[in-house]
C-alpha positions as CSV (number, residue, x, y, z in Angstrom):
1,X,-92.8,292.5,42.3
2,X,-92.1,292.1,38.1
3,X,-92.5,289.1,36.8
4,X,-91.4,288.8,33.3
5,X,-92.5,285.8,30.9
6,X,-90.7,285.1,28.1
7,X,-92.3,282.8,25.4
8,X,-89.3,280.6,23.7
9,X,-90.5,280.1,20.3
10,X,-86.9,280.5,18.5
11,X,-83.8,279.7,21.1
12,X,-84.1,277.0,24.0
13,X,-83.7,278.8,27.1
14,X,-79.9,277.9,27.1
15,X,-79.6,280.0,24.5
16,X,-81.7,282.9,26.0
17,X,-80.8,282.9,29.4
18,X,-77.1,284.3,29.6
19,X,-78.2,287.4,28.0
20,X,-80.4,288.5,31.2
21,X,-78.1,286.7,33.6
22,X,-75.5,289.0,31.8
23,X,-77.9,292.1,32.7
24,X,-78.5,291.1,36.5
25,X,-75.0,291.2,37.3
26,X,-73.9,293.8,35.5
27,X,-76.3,295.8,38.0
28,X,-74.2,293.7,41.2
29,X,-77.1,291.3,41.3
30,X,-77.4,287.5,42.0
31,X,-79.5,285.2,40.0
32,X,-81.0,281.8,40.8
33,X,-81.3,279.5,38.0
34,X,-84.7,276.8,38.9
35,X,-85.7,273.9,36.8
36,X,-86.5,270.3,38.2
37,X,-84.5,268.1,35.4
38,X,-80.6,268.1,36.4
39,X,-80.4,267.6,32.1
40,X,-81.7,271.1,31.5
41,X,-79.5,272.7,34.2
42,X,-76.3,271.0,32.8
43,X,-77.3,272.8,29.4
44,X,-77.7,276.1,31.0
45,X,-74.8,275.9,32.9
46,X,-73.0,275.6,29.2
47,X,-74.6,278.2,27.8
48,X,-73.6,280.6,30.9
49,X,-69.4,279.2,30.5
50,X,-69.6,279.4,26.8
51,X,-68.4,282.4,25.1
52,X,-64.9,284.1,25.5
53,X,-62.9,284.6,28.7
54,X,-64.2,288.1,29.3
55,X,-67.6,287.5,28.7
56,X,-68.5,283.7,30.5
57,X,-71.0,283.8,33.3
58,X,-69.5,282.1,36.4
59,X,-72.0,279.8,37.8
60,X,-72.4,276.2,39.8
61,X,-74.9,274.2,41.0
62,X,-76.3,274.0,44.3
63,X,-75.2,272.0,46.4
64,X,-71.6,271.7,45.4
65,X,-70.0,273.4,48.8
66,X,-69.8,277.0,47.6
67,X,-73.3,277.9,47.0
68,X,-72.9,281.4,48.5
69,X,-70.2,282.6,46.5
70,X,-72.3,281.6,42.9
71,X,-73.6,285.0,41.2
72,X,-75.3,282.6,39.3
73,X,-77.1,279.6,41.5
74,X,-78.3,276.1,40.0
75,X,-81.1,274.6,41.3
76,X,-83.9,272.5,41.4
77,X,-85.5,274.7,44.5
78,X,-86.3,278.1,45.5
79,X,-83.8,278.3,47.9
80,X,-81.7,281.0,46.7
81,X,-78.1,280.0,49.0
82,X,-76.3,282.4,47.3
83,X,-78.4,285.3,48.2
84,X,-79.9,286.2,45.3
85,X,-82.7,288.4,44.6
86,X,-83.6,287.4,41.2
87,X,-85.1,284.2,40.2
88,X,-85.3,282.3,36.5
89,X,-87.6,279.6,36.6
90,X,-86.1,278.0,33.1
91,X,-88.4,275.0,32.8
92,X,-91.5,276.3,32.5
93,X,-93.2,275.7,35.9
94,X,-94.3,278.6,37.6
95,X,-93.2,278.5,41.3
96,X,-95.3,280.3,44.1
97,X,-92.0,280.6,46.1
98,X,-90.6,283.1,43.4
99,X,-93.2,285.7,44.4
100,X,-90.5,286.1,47.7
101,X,-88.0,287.8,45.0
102,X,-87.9,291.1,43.6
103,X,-87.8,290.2,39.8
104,X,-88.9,287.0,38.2
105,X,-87.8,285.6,34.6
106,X,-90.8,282.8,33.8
107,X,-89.8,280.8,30.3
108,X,-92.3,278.8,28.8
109,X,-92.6,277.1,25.1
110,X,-94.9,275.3,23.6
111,X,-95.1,272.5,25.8
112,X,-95.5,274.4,28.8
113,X,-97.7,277.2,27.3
114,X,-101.2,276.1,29.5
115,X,-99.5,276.6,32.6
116,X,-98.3,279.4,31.9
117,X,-101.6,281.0,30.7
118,X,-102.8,279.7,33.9
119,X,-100.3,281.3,36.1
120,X,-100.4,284.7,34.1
121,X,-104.2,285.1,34.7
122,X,-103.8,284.0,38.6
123,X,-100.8,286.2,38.8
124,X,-102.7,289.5,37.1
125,X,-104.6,289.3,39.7
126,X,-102.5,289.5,43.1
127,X,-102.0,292.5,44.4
128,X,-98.6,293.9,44.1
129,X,-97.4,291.6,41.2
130,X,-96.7,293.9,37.7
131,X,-96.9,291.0,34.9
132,X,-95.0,291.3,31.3
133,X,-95.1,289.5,28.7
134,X,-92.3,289.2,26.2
135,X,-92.0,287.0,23.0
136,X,-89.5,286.3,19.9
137,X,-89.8,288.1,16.5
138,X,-86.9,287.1,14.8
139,X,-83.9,287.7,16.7
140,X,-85.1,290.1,19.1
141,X,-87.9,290.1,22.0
142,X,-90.7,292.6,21.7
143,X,-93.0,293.2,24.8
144,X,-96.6,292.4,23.7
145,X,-99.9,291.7,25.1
């Protein structure tokens, strides 16, 4: 299991996040979006319509009757209703119920930096979890130590 953390040092996750949603279902993937404040998932949610017709992400949030049909789930739990494999924790808690997906996308800034230390060093140490680390130069992400 990969578990990916992205330090947000430049862009809010809002910003960030459509990009690898983008990636996920290009592949024929699902993603489930997590975060605990209904604030920050309104914000992604904008960031996934925004763009041009041809290159919005579809998306809802959970709980709104058509779960299963979202490629792109909303939600302040774990509970991926619409199947998906892939989990974004945007709000920079780390989740042990993630470790049931295949790929994890952690974001973490400033504010949340200790906890993610914290779950980095407990996670580097579990058996069958492959930890990366990615963080901003500029406009593009570089994997670093």
């Amino acid at each position: 299991m990969q578990v990916d953390f992205y330090q947000l040092s430049r862009d809010p996750v809002e910003g960030v996040l459509p990009a690898i949603a983008a990636r996920i279902l290009d592949m024929g993937a699902r993603l489930l979006v997590v975060a605990d404040e209904p604030e920050r998932l309104a914000r992604i949610s904008a960031g996934l319509w925004a763009g041009p017709p041809e290159s919005f992400l579809a998306n809802g949030l959970a709980g709104d009757g058509v779960d299963a049909a979202q490629p792109v789930l909303l939600a302040q739990s774990c509970d991926a209703a619409n199947g998906a494999k892939h989990i974004a924790l945007a709000d920079g808690v780390w989740r042990e119920e993630a470790l049931g997906f295949d790929r994890a996308f952690y974001f973490f800034d400033a504010d949340t930096i200790d906890g993610a230390r914290a779950s980095w060093r407990a996670l580097s140490k579990r058996e069958g979890v492959t930890p990366r680390f990615w963080r901003q130069e500029g406009r593009k992400w570089v994997q670093g130590p």
